[in-house]
C-alpha beads as a LAMMPS data file, in Angstrom:
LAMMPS data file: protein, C-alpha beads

308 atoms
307 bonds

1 atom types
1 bond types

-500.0 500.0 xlo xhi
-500.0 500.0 ylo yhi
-500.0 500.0 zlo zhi

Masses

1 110.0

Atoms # bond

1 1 1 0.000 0.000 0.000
2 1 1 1.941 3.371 -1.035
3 1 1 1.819 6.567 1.545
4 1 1 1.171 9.410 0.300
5 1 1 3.714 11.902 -0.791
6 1 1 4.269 15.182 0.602
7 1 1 2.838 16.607 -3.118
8 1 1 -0.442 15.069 -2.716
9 1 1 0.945 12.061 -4.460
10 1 1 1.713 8.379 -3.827
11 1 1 5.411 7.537 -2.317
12 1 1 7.633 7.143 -5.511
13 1 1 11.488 6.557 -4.531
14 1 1 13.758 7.143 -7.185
15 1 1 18.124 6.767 -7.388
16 1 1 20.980 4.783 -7.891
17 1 1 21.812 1.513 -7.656
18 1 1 25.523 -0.237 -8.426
19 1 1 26.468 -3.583 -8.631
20 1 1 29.696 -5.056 -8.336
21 1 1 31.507 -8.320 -8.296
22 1 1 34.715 -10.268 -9.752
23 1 1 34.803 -9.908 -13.357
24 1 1 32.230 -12.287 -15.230
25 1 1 29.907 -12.234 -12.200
26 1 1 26.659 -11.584 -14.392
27 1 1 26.482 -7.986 -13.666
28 1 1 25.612 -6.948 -17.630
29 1 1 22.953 -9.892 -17.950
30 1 1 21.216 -9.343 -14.557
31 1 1 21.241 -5.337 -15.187
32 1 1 19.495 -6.036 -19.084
33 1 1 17.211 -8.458 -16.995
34 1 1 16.388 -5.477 -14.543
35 1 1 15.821 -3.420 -17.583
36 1 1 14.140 -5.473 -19.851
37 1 1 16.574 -4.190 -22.518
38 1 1 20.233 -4.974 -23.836
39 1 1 21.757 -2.110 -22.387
40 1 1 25.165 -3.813 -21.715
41 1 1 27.368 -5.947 -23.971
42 1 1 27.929 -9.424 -22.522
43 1 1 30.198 -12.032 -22.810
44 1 1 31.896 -15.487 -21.519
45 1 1 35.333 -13.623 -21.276
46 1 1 35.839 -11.279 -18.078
47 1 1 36.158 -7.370 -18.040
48 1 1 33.917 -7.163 -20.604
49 1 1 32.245 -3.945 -19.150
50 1 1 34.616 -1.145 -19.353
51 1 1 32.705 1.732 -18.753
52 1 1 29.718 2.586 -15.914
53 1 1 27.046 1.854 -17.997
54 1 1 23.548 3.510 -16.796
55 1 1 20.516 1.350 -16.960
56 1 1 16.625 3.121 -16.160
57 1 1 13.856 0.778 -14.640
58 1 1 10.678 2.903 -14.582
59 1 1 7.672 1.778 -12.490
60 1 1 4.746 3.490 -11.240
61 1 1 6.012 3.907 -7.966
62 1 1 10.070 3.921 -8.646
63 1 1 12.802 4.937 -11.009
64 1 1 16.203 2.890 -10.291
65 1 1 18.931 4.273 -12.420
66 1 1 21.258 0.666 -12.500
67 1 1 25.171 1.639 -12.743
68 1 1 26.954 -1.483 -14.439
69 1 1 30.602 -1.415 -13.011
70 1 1 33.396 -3.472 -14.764
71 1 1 34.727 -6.342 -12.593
72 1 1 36.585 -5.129 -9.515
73 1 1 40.293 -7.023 -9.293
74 1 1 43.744 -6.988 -8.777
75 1 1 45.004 -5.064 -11.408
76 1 1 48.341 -5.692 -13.875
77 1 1 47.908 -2.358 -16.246
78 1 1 47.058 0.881 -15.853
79 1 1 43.635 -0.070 -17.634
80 1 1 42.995 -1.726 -14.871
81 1 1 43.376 0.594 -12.715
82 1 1 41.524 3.162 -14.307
83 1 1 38.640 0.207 -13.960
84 1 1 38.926 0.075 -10.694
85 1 1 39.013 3.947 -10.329
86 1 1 35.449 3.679 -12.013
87 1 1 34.328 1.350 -9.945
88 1 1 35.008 3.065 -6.826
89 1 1 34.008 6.551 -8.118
90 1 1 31.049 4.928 -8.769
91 1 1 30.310 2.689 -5.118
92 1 1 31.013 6.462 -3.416
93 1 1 27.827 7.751 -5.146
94 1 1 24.824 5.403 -5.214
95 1 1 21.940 4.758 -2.949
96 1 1 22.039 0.889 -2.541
97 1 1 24.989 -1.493 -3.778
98 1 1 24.299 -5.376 -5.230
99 1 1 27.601 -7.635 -4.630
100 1 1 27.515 -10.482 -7.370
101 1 1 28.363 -13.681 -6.662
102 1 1 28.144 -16.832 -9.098
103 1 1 25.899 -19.607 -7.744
104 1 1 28.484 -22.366 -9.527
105 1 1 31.816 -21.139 -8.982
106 1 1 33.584 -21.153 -5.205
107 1 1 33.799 -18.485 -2.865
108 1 1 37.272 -17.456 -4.015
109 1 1 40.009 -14.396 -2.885
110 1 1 38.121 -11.718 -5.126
111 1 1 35.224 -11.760 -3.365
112 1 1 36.564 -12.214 -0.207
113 1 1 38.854 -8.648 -1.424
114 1 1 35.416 -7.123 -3.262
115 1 1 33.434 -7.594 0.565
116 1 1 35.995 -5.799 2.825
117 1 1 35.710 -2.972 0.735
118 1 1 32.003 -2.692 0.789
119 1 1 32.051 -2.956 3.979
120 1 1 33.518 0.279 4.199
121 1 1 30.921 1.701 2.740
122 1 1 27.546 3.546 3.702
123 1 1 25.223 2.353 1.282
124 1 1 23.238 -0.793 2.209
125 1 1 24.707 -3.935 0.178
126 1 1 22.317 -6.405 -0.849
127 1 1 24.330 -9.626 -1.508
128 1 1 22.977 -11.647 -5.085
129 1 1 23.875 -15.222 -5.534
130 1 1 23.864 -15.026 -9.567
131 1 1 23.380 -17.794 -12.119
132 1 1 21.231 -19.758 -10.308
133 1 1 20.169 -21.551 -13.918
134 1 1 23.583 -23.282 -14.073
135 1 1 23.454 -24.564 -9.990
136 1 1 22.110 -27.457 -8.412
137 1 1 19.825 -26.583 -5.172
138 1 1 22.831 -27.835 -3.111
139 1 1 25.374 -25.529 -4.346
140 1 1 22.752 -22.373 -4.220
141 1 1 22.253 -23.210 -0.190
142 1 1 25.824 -23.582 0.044
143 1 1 26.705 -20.579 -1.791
144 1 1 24.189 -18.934 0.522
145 1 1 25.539 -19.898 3.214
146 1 1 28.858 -18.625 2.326
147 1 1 28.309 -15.331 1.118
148 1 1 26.470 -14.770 4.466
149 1 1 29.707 -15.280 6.429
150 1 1 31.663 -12.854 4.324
151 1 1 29.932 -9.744 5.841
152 1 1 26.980 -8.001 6.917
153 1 1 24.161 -7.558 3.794
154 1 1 21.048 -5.632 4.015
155 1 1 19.247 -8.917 2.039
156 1 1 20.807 -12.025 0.433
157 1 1 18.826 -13.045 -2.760
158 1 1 19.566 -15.848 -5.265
159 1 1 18.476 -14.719 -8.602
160 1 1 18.873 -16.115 -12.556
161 1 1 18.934 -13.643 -14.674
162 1 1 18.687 -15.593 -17.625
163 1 1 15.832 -17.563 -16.610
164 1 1 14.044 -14.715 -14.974
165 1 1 13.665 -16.248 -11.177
166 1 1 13.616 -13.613 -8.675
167 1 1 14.278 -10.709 -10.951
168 1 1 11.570 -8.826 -9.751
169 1 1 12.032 -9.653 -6.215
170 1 1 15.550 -8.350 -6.674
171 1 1 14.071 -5.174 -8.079
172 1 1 11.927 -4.245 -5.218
173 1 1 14.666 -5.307 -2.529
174 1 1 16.985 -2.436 -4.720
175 1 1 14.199 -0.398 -4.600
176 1 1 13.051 -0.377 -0.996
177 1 1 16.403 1.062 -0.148
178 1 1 15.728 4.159 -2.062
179 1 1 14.876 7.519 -1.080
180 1 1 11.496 9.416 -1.801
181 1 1 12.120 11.204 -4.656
182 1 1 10.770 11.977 -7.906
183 1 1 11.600 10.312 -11.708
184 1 1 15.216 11.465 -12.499
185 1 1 14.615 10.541 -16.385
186 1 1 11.949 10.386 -18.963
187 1 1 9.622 7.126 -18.542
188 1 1 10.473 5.977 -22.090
189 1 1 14.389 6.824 -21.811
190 1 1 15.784 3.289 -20.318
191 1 1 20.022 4.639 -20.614
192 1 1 21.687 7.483 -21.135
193 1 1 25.039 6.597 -22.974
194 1 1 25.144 8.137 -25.865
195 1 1 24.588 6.404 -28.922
196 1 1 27.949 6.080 -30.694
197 1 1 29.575 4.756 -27.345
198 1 1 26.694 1.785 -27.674
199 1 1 27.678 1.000 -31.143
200 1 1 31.386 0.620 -30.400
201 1 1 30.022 -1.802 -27.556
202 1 1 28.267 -3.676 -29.953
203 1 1 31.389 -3.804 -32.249
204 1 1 33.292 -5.132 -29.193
205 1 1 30.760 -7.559 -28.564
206 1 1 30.705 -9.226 -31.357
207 1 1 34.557 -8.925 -31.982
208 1 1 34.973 -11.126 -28.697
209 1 1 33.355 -13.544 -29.867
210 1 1 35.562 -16.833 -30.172
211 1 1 39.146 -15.345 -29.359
212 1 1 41.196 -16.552 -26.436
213 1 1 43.468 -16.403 -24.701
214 1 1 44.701 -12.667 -23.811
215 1 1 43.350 -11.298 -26.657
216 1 1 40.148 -9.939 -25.392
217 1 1 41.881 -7.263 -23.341
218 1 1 43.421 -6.187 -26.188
219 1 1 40.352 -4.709 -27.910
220 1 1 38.994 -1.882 -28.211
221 1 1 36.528 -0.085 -30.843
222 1 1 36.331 3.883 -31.448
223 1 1 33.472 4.852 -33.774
224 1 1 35.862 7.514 -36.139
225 1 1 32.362 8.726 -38.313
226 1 1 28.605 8.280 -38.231
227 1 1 26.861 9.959 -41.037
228 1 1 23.099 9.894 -41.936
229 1 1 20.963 11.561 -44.729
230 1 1 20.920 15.039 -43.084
231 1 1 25.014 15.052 -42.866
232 1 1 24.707 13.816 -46.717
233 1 1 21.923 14.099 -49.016
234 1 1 23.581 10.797 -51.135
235 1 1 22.617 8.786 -48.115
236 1 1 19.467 7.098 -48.518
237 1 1 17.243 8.222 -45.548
238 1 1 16.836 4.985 -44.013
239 1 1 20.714 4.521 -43.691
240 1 1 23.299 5.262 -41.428
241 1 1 26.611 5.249 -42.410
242 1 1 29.066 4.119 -39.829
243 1 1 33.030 4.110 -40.012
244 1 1 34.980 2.261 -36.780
245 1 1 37.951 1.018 -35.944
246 1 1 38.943 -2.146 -33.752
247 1 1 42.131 -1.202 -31.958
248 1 1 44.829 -4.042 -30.976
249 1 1 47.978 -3.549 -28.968
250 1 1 50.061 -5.592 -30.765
251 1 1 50.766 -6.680 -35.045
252 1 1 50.645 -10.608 -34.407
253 1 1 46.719 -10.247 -33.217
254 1 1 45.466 -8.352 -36.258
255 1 1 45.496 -11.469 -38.346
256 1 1 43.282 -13.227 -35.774
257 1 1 40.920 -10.511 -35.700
258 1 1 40.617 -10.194 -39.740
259 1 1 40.958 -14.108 -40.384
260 1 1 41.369 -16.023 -43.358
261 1 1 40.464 -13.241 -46.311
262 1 1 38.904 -11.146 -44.195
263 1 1 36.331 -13.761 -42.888
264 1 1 36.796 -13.209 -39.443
265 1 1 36.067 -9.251 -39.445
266 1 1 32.957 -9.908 -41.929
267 1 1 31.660 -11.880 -39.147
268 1 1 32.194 -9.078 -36.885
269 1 1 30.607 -6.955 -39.073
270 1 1 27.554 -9.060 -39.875
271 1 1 26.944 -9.823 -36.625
272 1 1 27.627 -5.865 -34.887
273 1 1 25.731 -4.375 -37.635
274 1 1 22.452 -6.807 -36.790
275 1 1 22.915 -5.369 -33.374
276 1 1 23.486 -1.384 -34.021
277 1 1 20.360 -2.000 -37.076
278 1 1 17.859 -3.054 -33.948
279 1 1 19.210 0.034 -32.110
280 1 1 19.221 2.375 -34.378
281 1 1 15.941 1.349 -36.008
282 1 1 17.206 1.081 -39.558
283 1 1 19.508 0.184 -41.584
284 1 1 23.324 0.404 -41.209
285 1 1 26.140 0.841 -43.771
286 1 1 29.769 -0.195 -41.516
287 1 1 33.051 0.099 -42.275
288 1 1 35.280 -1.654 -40.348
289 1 1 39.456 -0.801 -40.293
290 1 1 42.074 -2.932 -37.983
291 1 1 44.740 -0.400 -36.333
292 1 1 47.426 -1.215 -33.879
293 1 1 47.785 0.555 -30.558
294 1 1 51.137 -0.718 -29.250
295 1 1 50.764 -1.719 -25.404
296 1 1 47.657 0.908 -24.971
297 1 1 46.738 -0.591 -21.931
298 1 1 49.634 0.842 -20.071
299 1 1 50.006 3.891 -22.078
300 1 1 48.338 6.867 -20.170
301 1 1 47.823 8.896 -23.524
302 1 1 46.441 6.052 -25.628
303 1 1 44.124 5.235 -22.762
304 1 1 43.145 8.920 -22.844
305 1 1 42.305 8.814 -26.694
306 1 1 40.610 5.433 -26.772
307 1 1 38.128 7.093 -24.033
308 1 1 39.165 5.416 -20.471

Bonds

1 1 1 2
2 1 2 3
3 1 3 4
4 1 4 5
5 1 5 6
6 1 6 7
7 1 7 8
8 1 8 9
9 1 9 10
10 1 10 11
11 1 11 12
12 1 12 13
13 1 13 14
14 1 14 15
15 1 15 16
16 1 16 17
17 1 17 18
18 1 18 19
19 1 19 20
20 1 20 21
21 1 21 22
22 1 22 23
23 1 23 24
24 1 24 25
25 1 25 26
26 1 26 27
27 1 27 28
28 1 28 29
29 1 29 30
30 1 30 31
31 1 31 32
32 1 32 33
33 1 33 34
34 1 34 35
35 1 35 36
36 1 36 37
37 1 37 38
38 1 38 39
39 1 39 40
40 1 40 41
41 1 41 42
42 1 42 43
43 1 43 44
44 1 44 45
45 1 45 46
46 1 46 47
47 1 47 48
48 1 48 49
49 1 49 50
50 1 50 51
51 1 51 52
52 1 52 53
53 1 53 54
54 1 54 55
55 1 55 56
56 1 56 57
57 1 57 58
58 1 58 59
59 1 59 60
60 1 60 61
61 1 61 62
62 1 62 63
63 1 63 64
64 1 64 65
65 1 65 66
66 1 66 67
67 1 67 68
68 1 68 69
69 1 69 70
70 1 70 71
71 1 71 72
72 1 72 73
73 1 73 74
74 1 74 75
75 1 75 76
76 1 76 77
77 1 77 78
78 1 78 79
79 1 79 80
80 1 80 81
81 1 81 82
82 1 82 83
83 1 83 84
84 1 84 85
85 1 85 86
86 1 86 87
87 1 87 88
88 1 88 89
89 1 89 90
90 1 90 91
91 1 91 92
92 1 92 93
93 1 93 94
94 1 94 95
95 1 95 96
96 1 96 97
97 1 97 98
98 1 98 99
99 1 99 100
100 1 100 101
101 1 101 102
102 1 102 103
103 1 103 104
104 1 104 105
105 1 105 106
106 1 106 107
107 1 107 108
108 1 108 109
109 1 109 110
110 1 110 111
111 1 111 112
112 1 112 113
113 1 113 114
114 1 114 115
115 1 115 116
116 1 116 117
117 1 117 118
118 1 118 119
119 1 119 120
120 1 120 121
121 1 121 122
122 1 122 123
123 1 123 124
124 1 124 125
125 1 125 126
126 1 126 127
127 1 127 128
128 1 128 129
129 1 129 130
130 1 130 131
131 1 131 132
132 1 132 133
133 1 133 134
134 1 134 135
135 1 135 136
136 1 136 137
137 1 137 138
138 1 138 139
139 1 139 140
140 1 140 141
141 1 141 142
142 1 142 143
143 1 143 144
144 1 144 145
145 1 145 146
146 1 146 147
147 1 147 148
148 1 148 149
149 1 149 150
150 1 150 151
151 1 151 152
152 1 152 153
153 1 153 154
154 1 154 155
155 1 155 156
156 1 156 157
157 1 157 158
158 1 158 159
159 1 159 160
160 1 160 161
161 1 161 162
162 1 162 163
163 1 163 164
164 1 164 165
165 1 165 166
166 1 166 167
167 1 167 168
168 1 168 169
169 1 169 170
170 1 170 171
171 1 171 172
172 1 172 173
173 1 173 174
174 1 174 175
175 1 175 176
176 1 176 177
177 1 177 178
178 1 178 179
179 1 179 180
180 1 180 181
181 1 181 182
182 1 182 183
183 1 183 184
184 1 184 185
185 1 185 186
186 1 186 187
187 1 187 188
188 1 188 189
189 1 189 190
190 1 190 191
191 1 191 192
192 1 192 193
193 1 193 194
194 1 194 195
195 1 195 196
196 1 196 197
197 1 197 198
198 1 198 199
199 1 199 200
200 1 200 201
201 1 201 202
202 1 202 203
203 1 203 204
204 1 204 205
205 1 205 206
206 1 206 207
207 1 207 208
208 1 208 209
209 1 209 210
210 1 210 211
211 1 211 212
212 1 212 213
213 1 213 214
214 1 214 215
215 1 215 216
216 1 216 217
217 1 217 218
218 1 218 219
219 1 219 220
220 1 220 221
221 1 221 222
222 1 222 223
223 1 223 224
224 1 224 225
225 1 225 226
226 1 226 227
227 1 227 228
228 1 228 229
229 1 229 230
230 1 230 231
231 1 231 232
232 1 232 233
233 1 233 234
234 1 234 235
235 1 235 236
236 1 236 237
237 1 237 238
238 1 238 239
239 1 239 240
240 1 240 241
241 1 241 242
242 1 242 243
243 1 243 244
244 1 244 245
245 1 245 246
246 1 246 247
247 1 247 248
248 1 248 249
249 1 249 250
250 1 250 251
251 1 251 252
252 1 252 253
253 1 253 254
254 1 254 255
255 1 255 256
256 1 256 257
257 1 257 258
258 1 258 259
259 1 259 260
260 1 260 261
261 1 261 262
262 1 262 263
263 1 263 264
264 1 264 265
265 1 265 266
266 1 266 267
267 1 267 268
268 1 268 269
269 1 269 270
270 1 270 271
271 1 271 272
272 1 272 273
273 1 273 274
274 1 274 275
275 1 275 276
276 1 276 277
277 1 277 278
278 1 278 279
279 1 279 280
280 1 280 281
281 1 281 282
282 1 282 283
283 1 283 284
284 1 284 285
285 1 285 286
286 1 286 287
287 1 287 288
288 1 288 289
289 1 289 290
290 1 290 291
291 1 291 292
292 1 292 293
293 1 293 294
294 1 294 295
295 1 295 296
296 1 296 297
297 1 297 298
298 1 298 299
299 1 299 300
300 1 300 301
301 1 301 302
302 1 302 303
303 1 303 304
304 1 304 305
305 1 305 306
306 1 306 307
307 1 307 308
């Protein structure tokens, strides 16, 4: 039953909400779940999240603004760091915080290193045994079990975000730590990164697809042009025109990423361009060049022009 708010109206609580967990903890999935939109890229291989990626759940009586945080860890480069940097920035400015832990994997020293420093903070922390699809009932009660003893959580939920169970249980626990406050966004808006930063997600995406090893650290995509019918009248008005470019850090990787005649990079750019056409509601025109960025994840200034 809602109270009524000091405008006459019912409660609504509206802010911000940040989850965080060891790389590849389900963070992306379970914050498109929350959604009900692919807001985040996702993938198998960890630190795929880069950036802190907004997500907007709108409900009658709430707006929770989700912050998607790349995996907090140990870190060996200076893009690591500056991951870590976000990730923190980010935990010092939210209303409620979810700490992600796999249902199927052990209780391991990144979580254990991820829990002592949320317990320095503030915010309530609302523990989330992920991945509850790929877990037998035993190992959810015994993951239960141990995240309890690593610290002191406002709840403890265990939730699949692929299959759906407990989404929108986890949605009202997130919310009912929120202040009163009114909508923050539109109702219709559900992120606000800009659009060219999604489409060189997408890119990504689907260009880490299939590689190994080290390689997925290595990439990252910078859209250099996006041009539409009003920036040229040639362009038919239903296309977008989009030049990008995959950057690697070192010569040996480009062949992996272009393939055998170019196969590999046409797959990229079939399946990216199926991605950016649903976003962009149209269709998509893009051009995709290979550069090397020698060592850019320890190179302040390359960091700095490749946007982290």
């Amino acid at each position: 039953m809602f109270r009524l708010w000091e405008n006459g109206g019912v409660t609504h609580r509206s802010g911000f909400a940040c989850f965080v967990g060891r790389p590849n903890a389900g963070k992306s999935t379970l914050t498109n779940a929350l959604v009900g939109s692919k807001i985040v890229i996702t993938s198998a291989k960890p630190q795929t999240t880069r950036h802190a990626v907004r997500g907007i759940l709108t409900r009658d009586d709430a707006q929770l603004i989700l912050v998607d945080t790349p995996g907090l860890h140990r870190p060996r480069t200076l893009l690591g760091e500056r991951l870590n940097d976000v990730v923190r920035a980010t935990l010092a400015d939210v209303d409620v915080v979810g700490f992600c832990v796999p249902a199927d994997q052990k209780i391991g020293p990144g979580d254990r290193f991820i829990a002592a420093e949320l317990a320095q903070l503030r915010a309530p922390v609302v523990a989330i045994v992920t991945k509850t699809d790929v877990a037998s009932r035993q190992q959810i009660t015994e993951q239960l079990i141990a995240v309890s003893q690593l610290g002191e959580f406002a709840d403890i939920v265990p939730v699949s975000a692929v299959a759906g169970d407990q989404v929108q249980l986890l949605a009202d626990l997130l919310i009912g730590h929120l202040p009163e406050g009114p909508r923050l966004y539109p109702e219709d808006v559900q992120t606000d990164n800009d659009t060219e930063t999604r489409i060189a997600e997408l890119i990504r995406e689907a260009a880490l697809e299939g590689v190994r090893d080290e390689l997925p650290h290595s990439i990252a995509v910078t859209v250099d042009e996006l041009r539409t019918r009003a920036d040229s009248p040639e362009i038919a008005s239903d296309l977008t025109v989009i030049f990008a470019t995959i950057h690697l850090e070192r010569t040996s990787q480009k062949g992996i990423v272009i393939g055998h005649k170019g196969s590999r990079l046409k797959a990229i750019g079939t399946t990216a361009r199926a991605g950016i056409s649903e976003l962009l509601g149209g269709r998509v025109h893009l051009d995709l060049h290979v550069a090397v960025e020698a060592d850019w994840q320890r190179d302040p200034k390359k960091l700095d022009r490749l946007g982290f």
